[in-house]
Every structure is written in structure tokens, then in C-alpha cells.
Phi, psi and omega in degrees: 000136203257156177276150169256339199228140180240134181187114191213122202067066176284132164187144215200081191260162186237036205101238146299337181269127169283063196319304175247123177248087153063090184249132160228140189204168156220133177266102220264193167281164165033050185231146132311080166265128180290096170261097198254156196132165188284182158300157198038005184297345181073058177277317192283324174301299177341255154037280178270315183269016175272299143019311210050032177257341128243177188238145187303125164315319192202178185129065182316132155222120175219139173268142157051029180067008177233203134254113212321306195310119125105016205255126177315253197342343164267313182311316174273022175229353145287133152221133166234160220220124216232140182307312173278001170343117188255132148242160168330136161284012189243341179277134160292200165273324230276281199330302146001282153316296197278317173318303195295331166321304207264016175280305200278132191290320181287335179356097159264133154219061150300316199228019147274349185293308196303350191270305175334296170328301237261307175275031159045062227230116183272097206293342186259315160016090173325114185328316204266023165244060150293184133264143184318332168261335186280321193304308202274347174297289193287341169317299161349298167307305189310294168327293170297315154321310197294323178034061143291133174310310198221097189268141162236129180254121183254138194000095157250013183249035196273150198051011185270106175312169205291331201301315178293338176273337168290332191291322187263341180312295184295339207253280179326306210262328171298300116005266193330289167337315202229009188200087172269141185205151183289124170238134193242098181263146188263133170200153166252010182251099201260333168324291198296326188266309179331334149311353181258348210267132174270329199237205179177129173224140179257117194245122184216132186029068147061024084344147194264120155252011178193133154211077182237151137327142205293299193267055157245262177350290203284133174080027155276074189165111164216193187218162187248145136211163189181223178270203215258296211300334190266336148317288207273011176250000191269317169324327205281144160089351190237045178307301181297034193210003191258109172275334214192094188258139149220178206243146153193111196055244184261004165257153187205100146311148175221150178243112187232121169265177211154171177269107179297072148295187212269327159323305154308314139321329148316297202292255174000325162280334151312328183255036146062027178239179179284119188234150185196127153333169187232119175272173224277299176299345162287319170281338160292325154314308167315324190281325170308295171324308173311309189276312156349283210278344192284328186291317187292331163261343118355293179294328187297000000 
């Protein structure tokens, strides 16, 4: 499987601060990818210099075996679809729509009209009197349509209510299915979206902290909880699988990876405790918090 995207010592400083420190990755063909992390972790720098809207301090990049910056053949084989899109103040949806016809070679638009339709999107309409949710509705439009090799969507469903999200959700896999192209979504509803996600890159203080496959991840993780004392006798020896603990009185959880075997399901059921899966965005929270505090104590 050929790369669409190469990126190796990636790094993107900003005076003295590193947004991105020396990242290395890779994007295959035709995959789902989760491009995952907090606000400022430097999912968005990724991003723009995948782009060409900016450029690495340092660093190999390459879209498409080449390099992005000023070169058409790449560029014109990307789309990215960005939360904050600024448009002309004179554009409509309809203006919109007919530009991305004539950026994207793949354009349909059979079936941006059916998207049009669907997220009920009024075409004469001005961009800038949108609503918050119709603005992330034609990105969208825009994304799906464009059957761009390599689209990336940066939070694109902020204002979209669940019905509409479901709406592009279902549209993205179906799409995919039958026009497979690399697609990279940024998201913080990472639960609601993980079913769609193959791959999973994790971005924390501008660092890579997970690049595994999607289903390597689920159901690596679960957690015990009961009383405190029988926690941490369940915890002795598996210090190191302890991702994540808490307290509430005389009660306590610990999240631990791993595997629920049938050993573990014993040793727990002798001690009266609670065993539960780990979702897939609940263990990427631990692993940040977790790299947070390991950075924070580090620093001291």
C-alpha cells in the first residue's frame, strides 16, 4: 500500500515554543484516519503543513511523493475542510459549491446536490449569515463531494446537532465504500466517530503519543472498581498497566491496560470487584493525563 502522506523529524517552532517536535508518520491509501488530541497539542499545525499553509521549521514531508508547498499536482489533489474557514463576504452556498467544482477534479455534483438536500442547506443564501451548524454543513458538502485522494476534515461537525452528524457520518462511509480515498478526521467526539476511524494517531504537546490501528486499541484497557483496599490489592503487581486511579471515599477505580482474561476475571471476582470495559476515548484521556503529569514531573 503506497503512502499518501511521509513525515519524518517533523517540526514546527514558533519563536522559542515547539508546536510540533520532531513527528514522524505515515498516511497509506485509502484509510480512515483519527487525528486525535487536546486543543493546542498541534493537531492543527499537522495539518496546515500537510496543506502547504505552512511550513516546517525542519524536518521530510512529502503528500504524494512530493512536496506540498506551491506545487499544483499535489494541491489539487487535496482538500481540507477546516472549522474556521473564512470565505469572500459575497458568497453564497450556491458560489461555494460552484468554486469547489472547479478546484476538484473528482467533483460530483449529483451528490453534493443530494448532501445539499439532506443537511437542508438554502444555496442563495450568504456565507456569512449562516449559522454555526449550516457553515460546518457545506464544509462538509464540500469534503464529500471533492473525492479528493486525500481529504481532511478538521472538527467539522461543531454546531451540527446529533441528527446531522449522523447524517455526514453515514455519507463519509458509504462514499468511502465505493470512492475509497485517504481520509483524516480531527475530532473530540472520538466514541461517536471511532467506528468509522481504521487508524488512530494520537497528538499530546505537540508530540506523536499512539500510532496503532483502531482495533488494536479497543479493548485494550479496562478497569476495576469496588472498595479502595480491595483495589489496590487487585493493582499490587500490575503497577506498571495502571494508566489511571481514583478515589471517592472509601471507594476507588484504577484503569489498567490489558486484556479482561479469564485470570483477571477471576482474580476480581474473588475480591467483589467491578470489571468494565475501557472505551476507546476514555483511554486516550488517560494516556494524556497520564503523559501531562509524567511531563509535569519531569519538569520539576
Amino acid at each position: 500500500m503506497s503512502q499518501v502522506v511521509y513525515a519524518k523529524g517533523l517540526t514546527k517552532s514558533y519563536g522559542g515554543f515547539d508546536a510540533v517536535k520532531d513527528v514522524s508518520f505515515a498516511l497509506e491509501e485509502n484509510r480512515i484516519y483519527g487525528l486525535l488530541g487536546r486543543n493546542g497539542a498541534g493537531k492543527t499545525t499537522i495539518m496546515n503543513m500537510i496543506t502547504a499553509q505552512t511550513f516546517p521549521t525542519r524536518g521530510e514531508l512529502k503528500v504524494f511523493g512530493e512536496e506540498p508547498f506551491e506545487n499544483g499536482r499535489v494541491l489539487s489533489r487535496v482538500c481540507i475542510v477546516k472549522e474556521s474557514q473564512k470565505y469572500p463576504d459575497y458568497f453564497s452556498v450556491r458560489d461555494v459549491l460552484e468554486t469547489a467544482a472547479m478546484l476538484f477534479p473528482n467533483w460530483d455534483r449529483a451528490f453534493a446536490a443530494s448532501l445539499v438536500e439532506e443537511f437542508r442547506l438554502p444555496v442563495k443564501r450568504k456565507m456569512k449569515k449562516l449559522s454555526r451548524g449550516m457553515l460546518s454543513s457545506v464544509g462538509i458538502v464540500v469534503g464529500l463531494a471533492s473525492r479528493a485522494p486525500l481529504t481532511i476534515f478538521d472538527e467539522p461537525y461543531l454546531g451540527l446537532d446529533a441528527v446531522a452528524r449522523k447524517i455526514f457520518y453515514d455519507r463519509l462511509m458509504e462514499d468511502y465504500t465505493e470512492h475509497p480515498r485517504t481520509v483524516v478526521l480531527s475530532t473530540h467526539l472520538i466514541d461517536e466517530a471511532s467506528p468509522l476511524l481504521e487508524h488512530l494517531l494520537v497528538i499530546d504537546g505537540g508530540r506523536i503519543l499512539l500510532d496503532e490501528d483502531a482495533d488494536e486499541l479497543r479493548g485494550r484497557a479496562y478497569s476495576v472498581a469496588g472498595t479502595a483496599s480491595k483495589v489496590e490489592a487487585f493493582a499490587s503487581g500490575r503497577e506498571d498497566q495502571v494508566i489511571a486511579r481514583e478515589t471517592f471515599g472509601s471507594l476507588a477505580s484504577a484503569t489498567l491496560l490489558g486484556v479482561m482474561d479469564e485470570g483477571t476475571r477471576r482474580q476480581a471476582g474473588s475480591l467483589n470487584l467491578e470489571l468494565a470495559s475501557v472505551s476507546v476515548q476514555q483511554l486516550i484521556v488517560h494516556l494524556t493525563q497520564e503523559n501531562t503529569q509524567r511531563k509535569a514531573a519531569n519538569d520539576r
